[in-house]
C-alpha positions as semicolon CSV with decimal commas, in nm:
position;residue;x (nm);y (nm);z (nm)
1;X;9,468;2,091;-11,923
2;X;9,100;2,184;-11,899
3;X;9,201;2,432;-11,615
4;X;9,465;2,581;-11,778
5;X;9,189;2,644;-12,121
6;X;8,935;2,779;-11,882
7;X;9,195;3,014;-11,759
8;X;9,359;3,131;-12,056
9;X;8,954;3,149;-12,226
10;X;8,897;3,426;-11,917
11;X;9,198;3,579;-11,992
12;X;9,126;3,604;-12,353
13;X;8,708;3,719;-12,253
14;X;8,916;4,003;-12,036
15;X;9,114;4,130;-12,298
16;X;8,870;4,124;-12,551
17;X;8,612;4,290;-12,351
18;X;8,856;4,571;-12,230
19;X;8,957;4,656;-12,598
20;X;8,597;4,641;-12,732
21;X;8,442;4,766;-12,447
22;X;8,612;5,034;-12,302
23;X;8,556;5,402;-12,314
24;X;8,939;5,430;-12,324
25;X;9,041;5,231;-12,609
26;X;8,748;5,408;-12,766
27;X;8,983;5,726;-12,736
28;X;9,294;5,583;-12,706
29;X;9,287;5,379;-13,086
30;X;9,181;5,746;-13,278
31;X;9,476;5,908;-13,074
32;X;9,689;5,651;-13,129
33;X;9,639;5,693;-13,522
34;X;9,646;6,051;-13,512
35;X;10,028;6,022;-13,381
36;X;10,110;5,788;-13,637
37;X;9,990;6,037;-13,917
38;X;10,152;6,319;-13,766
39;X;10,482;6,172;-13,807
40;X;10,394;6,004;-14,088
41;X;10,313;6,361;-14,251
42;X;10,610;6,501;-14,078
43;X;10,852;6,311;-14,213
44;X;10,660;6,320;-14,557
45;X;10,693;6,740;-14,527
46;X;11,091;6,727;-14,432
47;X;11,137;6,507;-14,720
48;X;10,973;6,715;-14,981
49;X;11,240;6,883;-15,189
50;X;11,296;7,282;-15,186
51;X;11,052;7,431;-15,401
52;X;10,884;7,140;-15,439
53;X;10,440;7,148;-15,506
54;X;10,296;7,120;-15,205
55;X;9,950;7,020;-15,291
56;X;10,044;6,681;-15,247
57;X;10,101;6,708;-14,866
58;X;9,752;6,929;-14,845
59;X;9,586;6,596;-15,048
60;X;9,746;6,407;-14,803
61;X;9,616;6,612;-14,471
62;X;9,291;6,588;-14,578
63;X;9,289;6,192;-14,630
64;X;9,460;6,141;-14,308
65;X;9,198;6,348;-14,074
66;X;8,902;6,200;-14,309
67;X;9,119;5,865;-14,244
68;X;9,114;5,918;-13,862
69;X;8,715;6,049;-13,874
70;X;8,616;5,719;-13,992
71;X;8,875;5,533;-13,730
72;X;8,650;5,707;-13,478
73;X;8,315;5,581;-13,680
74;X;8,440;5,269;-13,694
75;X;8,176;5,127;-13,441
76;X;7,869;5,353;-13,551
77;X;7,893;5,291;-13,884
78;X;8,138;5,004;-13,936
79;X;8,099;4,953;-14,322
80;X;8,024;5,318;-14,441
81;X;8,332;5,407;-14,250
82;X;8,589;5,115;-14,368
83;X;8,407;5,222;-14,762
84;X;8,460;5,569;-14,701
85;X;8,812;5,521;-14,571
86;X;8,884;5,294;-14,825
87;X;8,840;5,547;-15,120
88;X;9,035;5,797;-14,906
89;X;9,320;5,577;-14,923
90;X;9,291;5,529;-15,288
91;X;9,306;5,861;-15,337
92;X;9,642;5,928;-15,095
93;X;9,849;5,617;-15,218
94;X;9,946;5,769;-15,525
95;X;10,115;6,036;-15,293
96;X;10,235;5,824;-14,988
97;X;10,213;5,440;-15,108
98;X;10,025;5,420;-14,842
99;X;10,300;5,515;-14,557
100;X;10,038;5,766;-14,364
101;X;9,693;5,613;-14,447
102;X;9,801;5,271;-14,421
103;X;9,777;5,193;-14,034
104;X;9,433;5,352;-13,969
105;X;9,328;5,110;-14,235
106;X;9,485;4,811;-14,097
107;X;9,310;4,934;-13,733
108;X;8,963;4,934;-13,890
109;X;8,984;4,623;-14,095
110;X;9,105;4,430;-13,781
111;X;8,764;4,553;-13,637
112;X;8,562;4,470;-13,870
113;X;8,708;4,128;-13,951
114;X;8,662;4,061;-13,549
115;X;8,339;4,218;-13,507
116;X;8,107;4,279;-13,800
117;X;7,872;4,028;-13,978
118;X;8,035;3,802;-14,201
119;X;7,856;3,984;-14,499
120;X;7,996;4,320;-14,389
121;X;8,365;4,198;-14,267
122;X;8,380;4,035;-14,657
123;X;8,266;4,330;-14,847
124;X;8,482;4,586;-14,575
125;X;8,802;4,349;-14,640
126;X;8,784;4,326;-14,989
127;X;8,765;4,675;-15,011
128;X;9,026;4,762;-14,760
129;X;9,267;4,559;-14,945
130;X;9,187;4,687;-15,242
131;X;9,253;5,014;-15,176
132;X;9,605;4,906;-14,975
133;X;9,729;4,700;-15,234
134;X;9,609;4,789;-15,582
135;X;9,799;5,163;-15,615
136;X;10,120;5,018;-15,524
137;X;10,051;4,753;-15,729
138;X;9,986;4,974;-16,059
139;X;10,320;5,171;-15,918
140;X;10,528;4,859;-16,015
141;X;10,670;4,869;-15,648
142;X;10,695;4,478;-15,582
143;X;10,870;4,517;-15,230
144;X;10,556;4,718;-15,126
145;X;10,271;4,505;-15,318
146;X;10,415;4,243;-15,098
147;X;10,427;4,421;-14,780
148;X;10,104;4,572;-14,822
149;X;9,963;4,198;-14,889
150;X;10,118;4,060;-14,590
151;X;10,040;4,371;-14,350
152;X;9,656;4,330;-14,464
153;X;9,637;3,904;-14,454
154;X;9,813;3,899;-14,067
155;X;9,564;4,172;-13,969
156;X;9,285;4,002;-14,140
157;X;9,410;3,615;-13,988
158;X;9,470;3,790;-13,634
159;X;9,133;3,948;-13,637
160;X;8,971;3,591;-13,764
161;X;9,157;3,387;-13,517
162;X;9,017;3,649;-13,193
163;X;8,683;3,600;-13,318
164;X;8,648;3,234;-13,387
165;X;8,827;3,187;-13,026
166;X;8,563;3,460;-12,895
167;X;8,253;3,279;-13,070
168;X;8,376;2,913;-12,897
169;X;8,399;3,090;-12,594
170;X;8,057;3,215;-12,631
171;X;7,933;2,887;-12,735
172;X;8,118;2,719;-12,423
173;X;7,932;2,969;-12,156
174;X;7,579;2,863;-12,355
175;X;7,667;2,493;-12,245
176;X;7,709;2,579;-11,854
177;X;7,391;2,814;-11,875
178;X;7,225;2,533;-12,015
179;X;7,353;2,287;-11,779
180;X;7,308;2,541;-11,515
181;X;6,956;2,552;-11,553
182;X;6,880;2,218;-11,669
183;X;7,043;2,141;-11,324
184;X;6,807;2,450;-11,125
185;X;6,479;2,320;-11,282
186;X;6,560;1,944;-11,210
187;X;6,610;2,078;-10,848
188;X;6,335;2,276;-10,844
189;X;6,116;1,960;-10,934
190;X;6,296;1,778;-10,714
191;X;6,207;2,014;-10,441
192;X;5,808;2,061;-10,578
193;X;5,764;1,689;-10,579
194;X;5,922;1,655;-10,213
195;X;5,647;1,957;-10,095
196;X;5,374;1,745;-10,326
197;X;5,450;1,450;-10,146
198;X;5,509;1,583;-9,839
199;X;5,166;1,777;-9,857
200;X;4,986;1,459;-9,933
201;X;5,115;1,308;-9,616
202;X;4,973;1,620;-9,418
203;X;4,611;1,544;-9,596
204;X;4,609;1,198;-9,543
205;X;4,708;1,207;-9,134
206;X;4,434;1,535;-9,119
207;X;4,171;1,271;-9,337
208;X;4,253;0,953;-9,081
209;X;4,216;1,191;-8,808
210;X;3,932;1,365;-8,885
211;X;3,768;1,011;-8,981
212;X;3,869;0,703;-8,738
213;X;3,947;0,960;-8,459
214;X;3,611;1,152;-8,493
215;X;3,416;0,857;-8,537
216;X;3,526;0,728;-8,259
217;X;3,482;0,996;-8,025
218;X;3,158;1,063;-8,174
219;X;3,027;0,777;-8,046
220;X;3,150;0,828;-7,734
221;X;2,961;1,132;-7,692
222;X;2,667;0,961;-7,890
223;X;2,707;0,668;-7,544
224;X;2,754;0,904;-7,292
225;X;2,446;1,114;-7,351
226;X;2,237;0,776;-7,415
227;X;2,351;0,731;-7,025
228;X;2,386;1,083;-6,917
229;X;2,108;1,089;-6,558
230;X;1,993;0,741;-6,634
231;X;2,170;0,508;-6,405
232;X;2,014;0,628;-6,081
233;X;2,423;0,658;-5,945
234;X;2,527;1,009;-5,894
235;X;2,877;0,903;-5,878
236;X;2,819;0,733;-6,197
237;X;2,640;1,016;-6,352
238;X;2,928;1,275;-6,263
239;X;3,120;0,983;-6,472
240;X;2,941;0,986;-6,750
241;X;2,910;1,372;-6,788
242;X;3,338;1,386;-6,753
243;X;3,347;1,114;-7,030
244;X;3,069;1,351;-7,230
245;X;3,303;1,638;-7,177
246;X;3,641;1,535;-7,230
247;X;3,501;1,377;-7,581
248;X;3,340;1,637;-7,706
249;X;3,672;1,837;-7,617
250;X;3,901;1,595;-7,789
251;X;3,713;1,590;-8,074
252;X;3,723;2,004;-8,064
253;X;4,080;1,934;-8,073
254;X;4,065;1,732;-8,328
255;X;3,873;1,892;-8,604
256;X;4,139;2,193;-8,451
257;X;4,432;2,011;-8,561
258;X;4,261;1,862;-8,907
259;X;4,208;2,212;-9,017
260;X;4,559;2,333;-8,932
261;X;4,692;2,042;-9,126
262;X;4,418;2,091;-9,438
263;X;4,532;2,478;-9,395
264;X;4,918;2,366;-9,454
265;X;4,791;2,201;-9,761
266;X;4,654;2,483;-9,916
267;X;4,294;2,611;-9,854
268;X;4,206;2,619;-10,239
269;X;4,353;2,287;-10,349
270;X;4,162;1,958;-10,274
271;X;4,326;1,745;-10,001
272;X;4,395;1,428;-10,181
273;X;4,171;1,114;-10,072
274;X;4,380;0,846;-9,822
275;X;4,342;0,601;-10,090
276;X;4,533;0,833;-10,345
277;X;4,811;0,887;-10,076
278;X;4,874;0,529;-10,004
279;X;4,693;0,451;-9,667
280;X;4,862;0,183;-9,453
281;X;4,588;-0,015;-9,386
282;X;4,284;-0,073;-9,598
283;X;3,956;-0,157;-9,450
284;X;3,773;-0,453;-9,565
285;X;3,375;-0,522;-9,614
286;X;3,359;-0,696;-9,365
287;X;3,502;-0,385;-9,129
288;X;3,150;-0,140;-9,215
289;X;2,983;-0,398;-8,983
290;X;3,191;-0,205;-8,680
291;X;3,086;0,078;-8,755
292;X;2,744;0,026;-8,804
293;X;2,794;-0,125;-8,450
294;X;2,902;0,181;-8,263
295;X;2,603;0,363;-8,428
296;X;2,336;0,086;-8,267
297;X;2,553;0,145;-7,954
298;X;2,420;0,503;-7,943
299;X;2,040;0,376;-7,965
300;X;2,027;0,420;-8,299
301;X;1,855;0,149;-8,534
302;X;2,106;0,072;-8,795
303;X;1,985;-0,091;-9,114
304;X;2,229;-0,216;-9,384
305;X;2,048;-0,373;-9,698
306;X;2,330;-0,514;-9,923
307;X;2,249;-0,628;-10,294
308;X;2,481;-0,801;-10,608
309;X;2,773;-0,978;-10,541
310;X;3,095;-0,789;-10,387
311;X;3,421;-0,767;-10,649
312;X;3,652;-0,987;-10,439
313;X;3,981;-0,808;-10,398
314;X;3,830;-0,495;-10,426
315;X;4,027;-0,350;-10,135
316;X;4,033;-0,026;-10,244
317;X;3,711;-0,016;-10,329
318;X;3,571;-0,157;-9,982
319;X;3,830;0,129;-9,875
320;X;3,664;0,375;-10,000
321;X;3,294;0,284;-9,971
322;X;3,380;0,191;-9,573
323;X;3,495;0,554;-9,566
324;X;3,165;0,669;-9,718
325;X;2,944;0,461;-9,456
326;X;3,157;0,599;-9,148
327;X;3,169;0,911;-9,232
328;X;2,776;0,967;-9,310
329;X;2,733;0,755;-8,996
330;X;2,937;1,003;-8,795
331;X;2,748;1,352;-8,941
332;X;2,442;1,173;-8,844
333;X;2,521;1,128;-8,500
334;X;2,673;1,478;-8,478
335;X;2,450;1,672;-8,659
336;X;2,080;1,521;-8,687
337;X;1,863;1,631;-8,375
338;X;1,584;1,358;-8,308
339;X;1,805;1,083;-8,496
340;X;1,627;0,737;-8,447
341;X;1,690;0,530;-8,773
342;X;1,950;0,503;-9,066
343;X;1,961;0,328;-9,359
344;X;2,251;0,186;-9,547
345;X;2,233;0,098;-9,874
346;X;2,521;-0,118;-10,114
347;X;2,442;-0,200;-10,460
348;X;2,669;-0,403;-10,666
349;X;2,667;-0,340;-10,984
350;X;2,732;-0,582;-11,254
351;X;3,025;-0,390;-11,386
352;X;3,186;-0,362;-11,038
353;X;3,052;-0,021;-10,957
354;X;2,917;0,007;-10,577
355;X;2,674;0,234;-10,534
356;X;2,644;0,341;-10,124
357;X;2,306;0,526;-10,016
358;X;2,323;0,643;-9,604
359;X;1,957;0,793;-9,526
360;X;1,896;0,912;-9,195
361;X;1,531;1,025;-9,004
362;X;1,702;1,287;-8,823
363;X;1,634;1,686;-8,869
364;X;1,954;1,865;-8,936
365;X;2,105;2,037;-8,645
366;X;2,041;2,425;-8,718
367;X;2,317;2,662;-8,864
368;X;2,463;2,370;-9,046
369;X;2,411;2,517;-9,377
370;X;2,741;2,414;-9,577
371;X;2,953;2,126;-9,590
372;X;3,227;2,060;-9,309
373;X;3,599;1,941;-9,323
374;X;3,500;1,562;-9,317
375;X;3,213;1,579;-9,615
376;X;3,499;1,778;-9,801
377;X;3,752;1,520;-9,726
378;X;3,442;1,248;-9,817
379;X;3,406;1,400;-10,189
380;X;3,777;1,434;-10,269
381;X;3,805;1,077;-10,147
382;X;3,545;0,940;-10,380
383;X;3,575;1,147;-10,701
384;X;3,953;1,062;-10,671
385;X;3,850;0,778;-10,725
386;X;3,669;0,846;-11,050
387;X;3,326;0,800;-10,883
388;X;3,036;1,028;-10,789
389;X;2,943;1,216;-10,428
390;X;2,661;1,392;-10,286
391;X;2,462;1,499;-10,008
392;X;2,128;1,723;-9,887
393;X;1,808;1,685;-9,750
394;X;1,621;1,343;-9,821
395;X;1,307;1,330;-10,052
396;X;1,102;1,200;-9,721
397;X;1,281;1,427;-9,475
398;X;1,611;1,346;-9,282
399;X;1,924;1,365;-9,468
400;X;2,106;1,174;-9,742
401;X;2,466;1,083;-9,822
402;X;2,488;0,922;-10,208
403;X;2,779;0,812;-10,359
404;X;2,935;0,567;-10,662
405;X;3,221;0,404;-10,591
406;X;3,374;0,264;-10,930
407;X;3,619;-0,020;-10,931
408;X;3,925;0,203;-11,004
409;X;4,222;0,152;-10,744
410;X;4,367;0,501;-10,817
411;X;4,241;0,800;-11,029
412;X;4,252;0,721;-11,443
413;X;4,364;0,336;-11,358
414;X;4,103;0,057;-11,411
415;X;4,045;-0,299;-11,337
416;X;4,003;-0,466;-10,980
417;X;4,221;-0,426;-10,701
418;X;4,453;-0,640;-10,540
């Protein structure tokens, strides 16, 4: 049943639009009047007696072509031309009750009643009828009072019942375009989250990359240069200088593949910190001990000066400020010529807040004048996380990485972790 309204609605939108619509029934509806008045006024002429005035039948040409001007007005001007054609009629029924003028009438009411304002189909109707039905009326010519009212009320009902079936037609095709888009956008979220999330991922593997797999093979090369001529084996030397090279080209590679992943993500938008994301596995306090490790490894003396009590099941927290430490700890061994101390600093505040401080003796390698991929990453990571990040030159020389870790687990939540 639905199919068969859905077809029988197009058939009715195809029919109305062809008779509203086209250029031919534009023509074809004054035309088809004009025939009707010219036999109309034919037989009128052949039935005049012999003799008989003929002023009448001149009266009645000029209604019918003023009759058939406004039929072809009727869509410029749709209530001047129904008004004016109304008082033409008046003026002809007294001659032809109506016979000539009547069906140009009947064509523009059904017009209006289908397509005009309800303010202008009432006032146009009224009229109309008024002029159809009131001559014949004062005539005393009951047969035709009643034709006249019938002709004009089927008309009127016919023209009604196309436009209230056009209107819930229109009102059905509003429903499906709403659908239809409510259906696009929630596909086009669908498909913006899935690029979202799918971008995330792409910042988080460049972020673990750039950080566990640099660090590490940072202090590789940090190790192999430590030992680079200084065994007194040649063999051994050749060794370490292949494990110095192939290192530093990994980690080439490396920051090569972190920026072709942080490109996918968008240069302009900040890559989202690993604990934002989700990250697997979070690192513990316990785990910055390692790293400091690997650092004293390199010949480096590592200090770590620890104050307040730790938030237990602060995961995310140690997370983060584990991050911090490794990722200072890795510039400084990249970056600082003459490096020979560092510092690490965690203070626990009373309201949970860590506050990390990484100072280094080291003189800054030269042409390193703005921030790489992994202090980038190291910002995004901690103001994710509602805290505070920065970096530069120390007040006593060397260089300084400074940062507040708050206890949030994830941006705008609160309260400890775990």
């Amino acid at each position: 049943m639905q199919t068969k309204g859905v077809s029988m609605g197009g058939v009715l939108d195809g029919i109305a639009n062809r008779w509203f619509q086209s250029p031919w029934t534009s023509v074809a509806v004054p035309v088809g009047c004009a025939l009707w008045d010219a036999v109309a006024l034919t037989r009128f002429a052949f039935l005049l007696p012999l003799g008989a005035d003929v002023s009448n039948l001149w009266i009645l040409n000029a209604c019918a072509t003023g009759m058939l001007v406004c039929v072809a007005l009727r869509k410029a001007f749709p209530l001047a031309s129904i008004l004016a054609a109304s008082l033409l009629m008046a003026v002809a029924s007294p001659v032809d009750a109506g016979a000539c003028t009547g069906v140009p009438a009947l064509v523009m009411v059904f017009y209006l009643a289908s397509q005009g304002t309800a303010t202008t189909a009432a006032i146009g109707i009224a009229a109309a009828a008024a002029a159809f039905c009131l001559p014949v009326a004062f005539m005393g010519d009951e047969r035709l009072v009643l034709a006249h009212t019938m002709a004009m009320a089927l008309v009127a009902a016919a023209a009604l019942g196309l436009r209230t079936a056009l209107a819930r037609r229109q009102a059905q095709r509003e429903v499906v375009a709403e659908h239809t888009m409510a259906e696009r956008l929630t596909e086009e979220r669908d498909r913006m989250a899935a690029e979202r999330d799918e971008a995330k991922e792409r910042s988080r593997i460049a972020a673990e990359l750039h950080d566990s797999v640099g660090h590490d093979l940072t202090a590789i090369i940090a190790l192999a240069e430590g030992l680079s001529g200084g065994t007194g084996d040649e063999t051994l030397d050749e060794a370490v200088t292949a494990i110095d090279r192939l290192a530093r080209e990994g980690l080439n590679d490396t920051r090569k593949a972190v920026r072709r992943l942080s490109a996918l993500h968008g240069s302009k938008q900040r890559a989202p910190s690993p604990v934002a994301v989700g990250e697997p596995a979070l690192r513990d306090w316990d785990d910055i001990s390692s790293v400091l490790d690997n650092a004293r490894a390199a010949g480096v003396a590592v200090a770590l000066i620890e104050t307040g009590v730790r938030t237990e099941g602060a995961k995310r927290q140690a997370d983060t400020v584990f991050t911090v430490v490794r990722e200072a700890l890795t510039n400084a061994l990249r970056h600082s010529d003459d490096l020979r101390r560092i510092t690490v600093s965690l203070d626990h505040g009373e309201n949970g807040t860590c506050a990390v401080a990484v100072r280094n003796d080291g003189a800054a390698a030269q042409g390193r004048k703005k921030r790489g991929t992994g202090l980038r990453h190291l910002e995004d990571a901690v103001t994710g996380c509602g805290g505070s990040f920065s970096c530069g030159p120390g007040p006593d020389g060397g260089w300084e990485v400074l940062a507040t870790v708050p206890l949030e687990g994830r941006p705008g939540q609160g309260g400890a972790d775990g």
